[in-house]
N, C-alpha and C positions, 0 to 999 in steps of 0.2 A: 562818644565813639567807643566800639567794643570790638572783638573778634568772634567771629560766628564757625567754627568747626565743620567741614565737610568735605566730603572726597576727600579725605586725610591731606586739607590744608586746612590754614585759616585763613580766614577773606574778615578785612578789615570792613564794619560798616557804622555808618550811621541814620539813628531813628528819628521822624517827628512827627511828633502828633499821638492821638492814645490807640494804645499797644492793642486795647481791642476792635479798632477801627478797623473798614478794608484795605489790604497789602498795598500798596503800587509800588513795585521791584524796580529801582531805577538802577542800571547796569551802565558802570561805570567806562568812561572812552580815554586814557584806562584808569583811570582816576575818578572815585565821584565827585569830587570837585568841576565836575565837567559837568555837572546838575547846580548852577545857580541854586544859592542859600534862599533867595526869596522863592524859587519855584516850589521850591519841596515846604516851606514856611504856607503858602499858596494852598499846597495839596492840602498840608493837615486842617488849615483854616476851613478847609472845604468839605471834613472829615474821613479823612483817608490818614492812613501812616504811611509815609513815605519812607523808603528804607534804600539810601543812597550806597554802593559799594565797591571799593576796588578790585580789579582783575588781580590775578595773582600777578607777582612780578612788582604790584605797584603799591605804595603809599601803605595802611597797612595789614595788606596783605602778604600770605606768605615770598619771599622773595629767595629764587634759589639763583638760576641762572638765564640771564635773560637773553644774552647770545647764543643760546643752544636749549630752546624750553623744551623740558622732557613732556609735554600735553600738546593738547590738540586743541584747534575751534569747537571739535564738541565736545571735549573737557569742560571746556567755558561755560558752554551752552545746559550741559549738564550740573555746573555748579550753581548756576541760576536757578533750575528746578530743584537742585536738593538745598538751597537758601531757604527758598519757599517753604519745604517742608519742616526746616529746623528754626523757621520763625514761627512758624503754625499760622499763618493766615492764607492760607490757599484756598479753593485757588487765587493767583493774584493776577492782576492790570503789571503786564511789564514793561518798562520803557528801555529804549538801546539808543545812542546818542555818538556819532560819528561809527568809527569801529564799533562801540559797544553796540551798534544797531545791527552788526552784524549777526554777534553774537546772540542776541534777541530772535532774531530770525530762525535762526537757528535751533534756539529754545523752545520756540513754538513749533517745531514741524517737529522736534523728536522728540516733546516730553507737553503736547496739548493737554493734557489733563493738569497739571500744573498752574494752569494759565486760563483768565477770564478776558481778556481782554488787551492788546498790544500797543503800542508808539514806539515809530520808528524816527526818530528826528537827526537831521541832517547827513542819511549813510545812503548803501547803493547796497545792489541785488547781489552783488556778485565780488570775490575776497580782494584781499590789497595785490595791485599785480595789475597784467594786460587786462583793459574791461572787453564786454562784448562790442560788434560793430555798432549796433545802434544807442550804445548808452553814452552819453558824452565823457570824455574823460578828463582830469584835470588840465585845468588852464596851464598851458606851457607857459606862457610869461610869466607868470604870476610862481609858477612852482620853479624856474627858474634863478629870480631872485628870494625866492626864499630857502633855495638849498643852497645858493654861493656863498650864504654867511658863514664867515668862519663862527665856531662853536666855542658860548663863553666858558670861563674856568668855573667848571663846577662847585669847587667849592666855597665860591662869592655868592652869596644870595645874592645878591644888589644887581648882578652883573647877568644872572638869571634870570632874573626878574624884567632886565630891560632887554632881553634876547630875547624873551616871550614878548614884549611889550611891540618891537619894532617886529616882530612875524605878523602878531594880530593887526598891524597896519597894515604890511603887505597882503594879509588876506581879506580885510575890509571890517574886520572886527573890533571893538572897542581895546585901546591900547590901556586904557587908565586899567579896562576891568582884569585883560589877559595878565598886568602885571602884578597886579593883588593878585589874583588867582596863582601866579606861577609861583610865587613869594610864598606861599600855604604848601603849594607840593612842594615846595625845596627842603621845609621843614617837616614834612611828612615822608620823606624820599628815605628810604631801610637800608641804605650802604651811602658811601663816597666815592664809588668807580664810575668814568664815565657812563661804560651799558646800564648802570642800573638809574643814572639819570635821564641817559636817553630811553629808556624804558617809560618811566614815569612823564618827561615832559614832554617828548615827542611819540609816545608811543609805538618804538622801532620792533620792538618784541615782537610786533603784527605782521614782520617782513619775514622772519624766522620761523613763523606758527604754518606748521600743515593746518592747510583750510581746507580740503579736500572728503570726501568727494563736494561737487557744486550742490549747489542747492537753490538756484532761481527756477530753474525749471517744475519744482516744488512747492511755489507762493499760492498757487490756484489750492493747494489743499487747507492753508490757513484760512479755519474757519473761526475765526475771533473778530470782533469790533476791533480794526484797526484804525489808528490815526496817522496820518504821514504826516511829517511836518519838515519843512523843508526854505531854505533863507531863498529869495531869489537870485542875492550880489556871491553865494557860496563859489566860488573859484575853486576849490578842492573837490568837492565834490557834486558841479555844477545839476542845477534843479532839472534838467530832466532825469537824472538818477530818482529822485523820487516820486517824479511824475510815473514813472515806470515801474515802482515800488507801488503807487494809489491803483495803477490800473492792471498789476498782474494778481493783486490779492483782493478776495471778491468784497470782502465786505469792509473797504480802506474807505476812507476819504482822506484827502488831500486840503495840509490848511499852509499854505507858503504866505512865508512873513517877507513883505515886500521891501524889507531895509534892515535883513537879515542876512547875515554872513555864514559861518562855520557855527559861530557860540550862538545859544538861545541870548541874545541884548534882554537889558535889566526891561526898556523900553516894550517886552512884547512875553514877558512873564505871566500877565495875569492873562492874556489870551489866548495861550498855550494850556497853561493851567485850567481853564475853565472849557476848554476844550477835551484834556482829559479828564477832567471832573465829569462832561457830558458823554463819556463812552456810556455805551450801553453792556452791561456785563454780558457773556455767554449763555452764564444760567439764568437769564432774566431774562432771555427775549423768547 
């Protein structure tokens, strides 16, 4: 893991695979830890460098104030293309994975030259907030009991760990993996205040981020090999979100993992994987 310099922050990432392989920008929800170690292990086997990263605010990237962020969604979306540029393999394949799929989106409508090729996994067309009428919006029961828990003491890993552990039940997700994973950003998390945990584990920063202006209305001009990928069991961000992501952007297809939740399962790595391994670049077709 290293720091990569741009838009006068630094954004934490990590590489795999060889340095002169092709890019796939995987953008972090808000942590790259939300890219499963065996997928990005996947990509390089498959010959691509995979280069996983945190959003600002999180893990280690720079972190200023995550209850009042002085940027934008397309601060974000713009750090993703000046990534690209200051890793020199552009253009690249970029992947966006819950929020970070927003930000993805994003990337591609205001900086296409940047970018050969997109995946959008497990996010929806439109920011965090009221959705449109016809997109389904999160499961009330389900989000329900997963915002009545009261919130562990931060500074317990252990106690972290199993408050991630018991969400990813409530949301249909593997408990064993959310709690290793949450266990990794605890020890990756750049302060001890709660915002800057709830920043990194729950991704609240997202509430606070001007996401403005919209941009679903815009998916028709993404002209890149997209991939949707999308859980069917997702309660947060139930799959006709992405069914509507496959059929507003022309050149998507749509690959829903039938015993898939919010996280890409260890169980359905390698068929993700070899789904973006079979994008077709931009400049290729």
């Amino acid at each position: 893991m290293t720091t990569v310099d741009v838009n006068a922050v630094a954004l934490g990432v990590e590489s795999f695979g060889d340095e002169r392989a092709p890019l796939v920008l995987l953008v972090g929800a808000p942590t790259m830890l939300s890219w499963p170690d065996a997928l990005c292990a996947r990509l390089a086997a498959g010959g691509r460098r995979a280069v996983r990263y945190d959003l600002r605010d999180s893990g280690g990237s720079t972190t200023a104030d995550p209850e009042a962020p002085a940027y934008t969604l397309r601060d974000l979306a713009a750090d993703a293309a000046a990534l690209v540029g200051a890793l020199g393999g552009g253009p690249a394949q970029l992947a966006g994975i819950g929020v970070g799929g927003m930000v993805a989106q994003v990337a591609a409508l205001d900086h296409p030259g940047a970018f050969s090729a997109l995946t959008l996994a497990g996010t929806r067309p439109v920011a965090p907030g009221p959705v449109d009428p016809d997109l389904p919006e999160h499961d009330g029961p389900t989000m329900g009991r997963l915002f009545a828990r009261q919130l562990p003491d931060w500074a317990d890993r252990a106690a972290v760990a199993e408050f991630a552990a018991a969400g990813a039940e409530i949301l249909g997700d593997d408990p064993a993996a959310a709690r290793a994973t949450a266990a990794r950003i605890w020890e990756r998390t750049p302060g001890v205040t709660p915002p800057v945990h709830l920043a990194n584990h729950l991704g609240l920063v997202f509430a606070k981020l001007d996401c403005t202006p919209r941009w679903r209305e815009r998916l028709p001009e993404i002209n890149l090999p997209t991939l949707v990928v999308h859980g069917r069991r997702n309660r947060f961000f139930p799959v006709g979100n992405g069914e509507a992501l496959a059929r507003e952007i022309p050149a998507a297809r749509l690959l829903v993992l039938e015993d898939a939740a919010t996280a890409i399962p260890a169980t359905a790595v390698e068929e993700v994987a070899d789904a973006m391994l079979g994008l077709t670049c931009a400049k290729d077709r």
